[in-house]
LUMTINU-739854 format. One record per atom (N, C-alpha, C): x, y, z. Coordinates in steps of 0.1 Angstrom, whole numbers, plus 5000, padded with zeros to 4 digits. Each point is the difference from the previous one (the first is absolute). Layout:
! residues N
XYZ/...
END
This chain:
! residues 184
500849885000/499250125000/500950125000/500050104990/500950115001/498650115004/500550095013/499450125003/500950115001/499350124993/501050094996/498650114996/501350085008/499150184993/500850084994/499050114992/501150094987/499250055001/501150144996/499750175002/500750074988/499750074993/500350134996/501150045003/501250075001/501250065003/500150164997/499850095013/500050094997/501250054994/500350074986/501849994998/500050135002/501150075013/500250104998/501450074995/500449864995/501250024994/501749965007/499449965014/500949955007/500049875001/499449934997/500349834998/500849935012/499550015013/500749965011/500149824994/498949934994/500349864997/501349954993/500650094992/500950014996/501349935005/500050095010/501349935014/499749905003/499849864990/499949885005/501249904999/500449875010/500549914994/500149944987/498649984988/500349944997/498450054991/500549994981/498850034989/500149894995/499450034990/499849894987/499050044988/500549974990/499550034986/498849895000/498850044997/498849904998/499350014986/499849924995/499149994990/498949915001/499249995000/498749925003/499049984989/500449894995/498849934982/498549965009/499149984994/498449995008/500149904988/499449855006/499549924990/498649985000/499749914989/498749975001/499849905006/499050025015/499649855011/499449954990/499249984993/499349874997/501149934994/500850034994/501149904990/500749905012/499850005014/500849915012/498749915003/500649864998/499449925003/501149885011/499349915006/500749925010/499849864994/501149924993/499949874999/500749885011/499449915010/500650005014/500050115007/501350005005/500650115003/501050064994/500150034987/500950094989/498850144996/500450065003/499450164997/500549994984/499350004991/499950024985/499750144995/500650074993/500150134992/499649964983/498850024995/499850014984/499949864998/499749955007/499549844994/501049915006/501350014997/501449914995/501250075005/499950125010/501450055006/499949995017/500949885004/499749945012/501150115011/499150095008/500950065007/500749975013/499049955007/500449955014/499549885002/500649925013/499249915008/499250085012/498949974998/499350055015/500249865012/500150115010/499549915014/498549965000/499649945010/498749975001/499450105007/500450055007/499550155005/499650134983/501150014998/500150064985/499050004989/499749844999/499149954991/498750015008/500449985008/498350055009/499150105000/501050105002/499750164999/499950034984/500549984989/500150034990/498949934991/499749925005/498249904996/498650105005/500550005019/498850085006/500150154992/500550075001/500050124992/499850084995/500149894985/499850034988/500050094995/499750135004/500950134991/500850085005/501150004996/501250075002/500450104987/500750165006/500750054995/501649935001/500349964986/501549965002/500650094988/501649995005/500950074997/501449965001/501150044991/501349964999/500750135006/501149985012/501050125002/501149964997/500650084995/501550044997/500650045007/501249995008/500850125006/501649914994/501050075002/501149984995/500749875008/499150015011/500649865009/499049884995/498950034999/498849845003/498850034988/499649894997/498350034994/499649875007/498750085002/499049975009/498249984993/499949915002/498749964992/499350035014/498650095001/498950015007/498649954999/499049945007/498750024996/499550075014/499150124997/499550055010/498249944998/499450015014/499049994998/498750115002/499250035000/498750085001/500950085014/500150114997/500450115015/498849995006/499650065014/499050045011/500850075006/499950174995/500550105006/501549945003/500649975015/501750014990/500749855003/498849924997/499949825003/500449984989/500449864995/499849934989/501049875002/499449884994/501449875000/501050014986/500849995005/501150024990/501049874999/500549944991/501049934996/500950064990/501049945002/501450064994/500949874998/500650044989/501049884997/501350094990/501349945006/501250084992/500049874989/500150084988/500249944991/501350014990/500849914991/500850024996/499850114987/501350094998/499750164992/499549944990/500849854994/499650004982/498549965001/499349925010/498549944998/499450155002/500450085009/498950154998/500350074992/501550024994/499650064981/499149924988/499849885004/499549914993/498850054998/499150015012/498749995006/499850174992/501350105006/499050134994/500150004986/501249944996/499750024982/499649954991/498949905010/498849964988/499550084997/499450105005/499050114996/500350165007/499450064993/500250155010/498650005012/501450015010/498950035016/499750155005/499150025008/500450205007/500749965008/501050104999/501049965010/500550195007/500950005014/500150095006/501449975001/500850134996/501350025010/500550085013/500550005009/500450075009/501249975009/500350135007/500949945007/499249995015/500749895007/499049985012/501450055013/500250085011/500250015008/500049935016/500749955006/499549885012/500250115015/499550065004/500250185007/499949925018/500849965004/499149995018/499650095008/498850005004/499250105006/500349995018/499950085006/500250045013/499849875007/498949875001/499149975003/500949824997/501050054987/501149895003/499549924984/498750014996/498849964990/500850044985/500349934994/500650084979/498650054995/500250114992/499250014994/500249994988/499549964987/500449964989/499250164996/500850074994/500050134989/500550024986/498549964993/500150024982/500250124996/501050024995/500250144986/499849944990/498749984989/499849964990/501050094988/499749894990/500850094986/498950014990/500750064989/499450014986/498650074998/498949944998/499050064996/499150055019/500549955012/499649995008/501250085011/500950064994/501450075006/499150105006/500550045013/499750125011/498649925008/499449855001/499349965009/500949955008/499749995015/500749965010/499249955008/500049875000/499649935011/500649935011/499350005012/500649925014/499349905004/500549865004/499449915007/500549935006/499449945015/500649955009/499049855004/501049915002/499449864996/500049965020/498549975006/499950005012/499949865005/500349975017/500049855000/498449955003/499450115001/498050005005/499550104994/498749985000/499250064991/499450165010/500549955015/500350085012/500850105002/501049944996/501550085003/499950114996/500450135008/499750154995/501850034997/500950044988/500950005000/500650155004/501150075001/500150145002/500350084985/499150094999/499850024981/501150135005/500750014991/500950134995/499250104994/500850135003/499250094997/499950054986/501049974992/499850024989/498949904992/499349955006/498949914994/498950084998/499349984986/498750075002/498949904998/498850044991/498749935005/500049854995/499749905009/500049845001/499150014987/500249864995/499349934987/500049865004/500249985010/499549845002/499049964996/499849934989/498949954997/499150024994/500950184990/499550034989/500249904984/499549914997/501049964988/500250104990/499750084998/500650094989/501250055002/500450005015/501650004997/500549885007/499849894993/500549864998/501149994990/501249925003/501349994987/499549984991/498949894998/499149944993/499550114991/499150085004/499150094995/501150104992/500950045008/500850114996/500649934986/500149925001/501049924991/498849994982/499249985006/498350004986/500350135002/499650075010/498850164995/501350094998/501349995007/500850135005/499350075008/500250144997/499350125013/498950064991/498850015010/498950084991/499250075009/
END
């Protein structure tokens, strides 16, 4: 279960997130869920491209489900195959699997996906908590997003002040969405 909230970033031009340990270059492809099907437990892509083995937990969740936003990440270190499930405000089950680079160039250059780049920032907040901070690029350059991934749906974290108005749970500014619509 990933729980997480996101906000807006007021930018006043000082970028305290900046001063972090540690970025990374992201690109993120959006595929089409219905093309993933489960034969056993092998997660299938397009009929005939066998990606993973699932656990029986894995295949459990990815049966009960049944619709997921999924997505390929890029970063210069790892790709990462995602399937997200139906959000509930800033709920949702999530599986993840690192996948080898050449099967995820594989997978995106069958077809053209919407895809998003950015750079993501890993900022620790007072409170000890990272907050993951998007500077999107290209058609979506000057949005800035903040989000912080919590251990309960309880947990009140300590927000920085350069945050501004929460979107948990808006999907329109979803990766997903931004990634189809851009900014509108």
């Amino acid at each position: 279960m990933e729980i997480e909230r996101r906000f807006f970033v007021a930018d006043d031009g000082l970028r305290p997130w900046r001063m972090c340990e540690h970025q990374s270059q992201i690109t993120q492809h959006y595929l089409d869920s219905v093309l993933f099907t489960n034969n056993e437990n092998q997660l299938i892509y397009a009929g005939n491209l066998m990606l993973i083995e699932m656990n029986d937990e894995e295949k459990s969740l990815f049966v009960k489900t049944g619709e997921w936003t999924s997505r390929i990440r890029f970063t210069p270190e790892s790709v990462f195959l995602t399937l997200k499930g139906r959000r509930t405000h800033s709920a949702a089950i999530e599986l993840e699997w690192e996948l080898d680079r050449e099967l995820g160039e594989k997978i995106i250059g069958s077809k053209s996906h919407p895809s998003i780049s950015k750079t993501r920032y890993y900022w620790k907040g007072k409170d000890g908590m990272t907050w993951e901070v998007d500077e999107f690029e290209g058609v979506l350059e000057g949005l800035i997003l903040a989000e912080i991934e919590l251990p309960s749906i309880e947990h009140e974290p300590h927000l920085p002040e350069w945050l501004g108005e929460e979107v948990t749970g808006f999907h329109q500014w979803s990766n997903v969405s931004l990634a189809i619509n851009g900014i509108e």
